[in-house]
C-alpha positions in Angstrom: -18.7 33.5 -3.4 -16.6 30.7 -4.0 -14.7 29.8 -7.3 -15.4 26.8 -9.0 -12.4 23.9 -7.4 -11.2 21.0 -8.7 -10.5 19.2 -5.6 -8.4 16.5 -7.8 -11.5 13.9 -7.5 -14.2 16.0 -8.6 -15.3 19.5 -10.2 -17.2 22.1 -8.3 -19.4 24.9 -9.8 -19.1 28.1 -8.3 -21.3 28.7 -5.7 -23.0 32.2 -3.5 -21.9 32.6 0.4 -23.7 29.5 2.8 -24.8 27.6 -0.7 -25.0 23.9 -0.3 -23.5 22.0 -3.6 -24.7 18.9 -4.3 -22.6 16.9 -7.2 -24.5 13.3 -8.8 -21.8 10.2 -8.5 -21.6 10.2 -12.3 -19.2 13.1 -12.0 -16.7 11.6 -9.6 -14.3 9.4 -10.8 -10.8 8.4 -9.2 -8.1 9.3 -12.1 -5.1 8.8 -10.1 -5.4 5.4 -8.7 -4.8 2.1 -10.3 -8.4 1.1 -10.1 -11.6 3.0 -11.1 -14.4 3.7 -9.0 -17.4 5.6 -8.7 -19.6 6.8 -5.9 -23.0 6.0 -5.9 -25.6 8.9 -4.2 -24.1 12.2 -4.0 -21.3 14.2 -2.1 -22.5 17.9 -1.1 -19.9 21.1 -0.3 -20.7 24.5 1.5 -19.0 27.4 0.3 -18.5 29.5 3.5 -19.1 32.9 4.8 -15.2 33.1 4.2 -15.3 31.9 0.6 -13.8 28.6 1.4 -14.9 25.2 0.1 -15.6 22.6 3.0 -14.6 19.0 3.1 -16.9 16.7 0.7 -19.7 15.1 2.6 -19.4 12.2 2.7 -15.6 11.8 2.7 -14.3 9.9 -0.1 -12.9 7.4 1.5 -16.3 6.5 3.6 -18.0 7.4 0.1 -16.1 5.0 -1.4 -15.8 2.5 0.9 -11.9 2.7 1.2 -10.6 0.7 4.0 -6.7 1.8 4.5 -5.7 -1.6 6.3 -6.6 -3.7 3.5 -4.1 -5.7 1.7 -6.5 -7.3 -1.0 -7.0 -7.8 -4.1 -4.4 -8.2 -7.7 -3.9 -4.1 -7.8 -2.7 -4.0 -4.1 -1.1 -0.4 -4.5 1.1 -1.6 -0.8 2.6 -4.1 -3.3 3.0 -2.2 -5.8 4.9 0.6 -4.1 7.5 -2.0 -2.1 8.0 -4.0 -5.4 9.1 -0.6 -7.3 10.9 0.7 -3.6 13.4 -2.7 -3.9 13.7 -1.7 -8.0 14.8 1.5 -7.4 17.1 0.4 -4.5 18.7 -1.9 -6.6 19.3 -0.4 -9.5 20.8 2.7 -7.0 23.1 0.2 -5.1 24.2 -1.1 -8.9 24.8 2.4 -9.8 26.6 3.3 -6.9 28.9 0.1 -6.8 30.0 1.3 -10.8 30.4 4.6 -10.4 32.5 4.0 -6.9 35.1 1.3 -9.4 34.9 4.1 -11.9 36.0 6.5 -9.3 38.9 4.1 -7.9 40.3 3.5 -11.2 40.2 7.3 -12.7 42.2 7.8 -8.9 44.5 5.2 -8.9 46.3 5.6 -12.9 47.9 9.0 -13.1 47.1 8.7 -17.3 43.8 9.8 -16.0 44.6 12.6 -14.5 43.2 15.4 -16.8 41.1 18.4 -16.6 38.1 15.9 -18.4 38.1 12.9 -16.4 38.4 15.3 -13.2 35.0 16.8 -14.6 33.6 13.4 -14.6 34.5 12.1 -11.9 33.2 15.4 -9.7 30.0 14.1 -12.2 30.5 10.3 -10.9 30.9 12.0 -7.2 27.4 13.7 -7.2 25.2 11.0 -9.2 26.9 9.1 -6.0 25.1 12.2 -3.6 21.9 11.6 -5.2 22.1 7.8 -4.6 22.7 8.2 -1.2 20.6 11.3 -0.9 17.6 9.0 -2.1 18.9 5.9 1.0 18.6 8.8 3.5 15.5 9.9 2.3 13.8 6.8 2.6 15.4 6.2 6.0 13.8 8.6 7.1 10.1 8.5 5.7 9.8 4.8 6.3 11.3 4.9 9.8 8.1 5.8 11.8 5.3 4.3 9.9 3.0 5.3 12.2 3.7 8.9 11.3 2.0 11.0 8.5 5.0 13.0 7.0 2.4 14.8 4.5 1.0 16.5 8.0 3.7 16.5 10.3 7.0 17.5 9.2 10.2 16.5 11.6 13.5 18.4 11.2 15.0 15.1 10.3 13.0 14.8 7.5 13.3 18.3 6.1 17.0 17.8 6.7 16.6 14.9 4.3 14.7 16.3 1.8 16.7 19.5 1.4 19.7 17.0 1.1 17.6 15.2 -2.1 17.1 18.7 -3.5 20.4 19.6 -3.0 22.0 16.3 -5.1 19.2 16.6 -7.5 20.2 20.6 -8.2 24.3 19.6 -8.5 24.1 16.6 -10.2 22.1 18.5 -13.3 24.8 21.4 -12.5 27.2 18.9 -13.2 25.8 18.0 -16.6 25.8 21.4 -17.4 29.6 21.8 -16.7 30.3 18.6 -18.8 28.5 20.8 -21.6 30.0 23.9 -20.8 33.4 22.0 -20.6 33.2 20.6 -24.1 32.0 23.9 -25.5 34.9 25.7 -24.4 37.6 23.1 -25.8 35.9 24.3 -29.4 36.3 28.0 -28.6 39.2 28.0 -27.3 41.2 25.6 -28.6 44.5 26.6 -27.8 44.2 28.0 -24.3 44.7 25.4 -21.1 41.9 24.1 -19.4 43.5 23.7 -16.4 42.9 27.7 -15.3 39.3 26.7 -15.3 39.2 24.0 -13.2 38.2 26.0 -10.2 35.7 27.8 -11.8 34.0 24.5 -12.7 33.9 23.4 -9.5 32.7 26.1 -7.5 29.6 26.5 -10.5 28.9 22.9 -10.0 28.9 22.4 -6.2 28.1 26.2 -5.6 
């Protein structure tokens, strides 16, 4: 039969082949939205010949009376979403803008130029990535809003989100080398740091 599912709404007994489950409203609660509802009557499941669940009946969102082109009410989740969108934007852009003058100066005074501050600024270089990694991103998700990315997925947009992986992985690479790099100048104190350069970067953009 089937196993008993937590569908992310609601929990589902196990159940023989072709049974009909029927679940009271009392047991379905939205824990993931920013309001709390509950649906009145009951929503009913078949487990299959093929031990799958089906879709609830009714579906939530005609259960709950969900209408997706509304824009009412004080816990409007569209405005909540595009208020913390231009947050994050901004506080990228701000990030971006320091670590670029950070970058510039470290570049421009030879005094600077050390094994260290080439560490950080190969540090600066991929918090950069993962700024610009997040622009692309959202180019590309909020491009076509008439498209459902969660069911259809374009080669643009895996392109992008294989980009975000990719900054995410080497910027915490990057970390680790800072930490690595600071371990070894304890260990070995009185050999140059400059032979491992090279291995630094390869582990941190490799």
């Amino acid at each position: 039969g089937c196993t008993r599912d937590w569908d992310g709404l609601s929990c589902w007994p196990r159940a023989s082949f072709g049974e009909m489950v029927k679940i009271p409203s009392n047991q379905t609660k939205n824990y993931n939205s920013f309001s709390d509802f509950t649906i009145k009557g009951f929503l009913q499941r078949n487990c299959t010949q093929e031990a799958y669940w089906s879709e609830p009946f009714p579906p939530y969102a005609v259960a709950c009376g969900f209408d997706e082109g509304s824009s009412k009410g004080p816990e409007d989740e569209k405005s909540y979403y595009s208020a913390f969108w231009r947050v994050y934007t901004a506080g990228y852009a701000a990030s971006v803008t320091s670590l670029i003058t950070a970058l510039i100066v470290f570049a421009a005074f030879r005094k600077f130029h050390c094994t260290r501050n080439y560490i950080h600024m190969h540090l600066f270089v991929s918090f950069i990535l993962r700024a610009i990694a997040v622009f692309t991103k959202d180019a590309v998700l909020f491009a076509d809003e008439t498209m459902d990315h969660c069911l259809m997925s374009t080669v643009a947009c895996k392109a992008a989100v294989a980009f975000f992986q990719f900054s995410i992985l080497a910027n915490f690479f990057w970390l680790l080398i800072e930490g690595i790099y600071l371990q070894t100048l304890l260990l070995l104190t009185f050999v140059s740091d400059k032979q491992y350069v090279w291995w630094f970067i390869f582990a941190g953009w490799g």
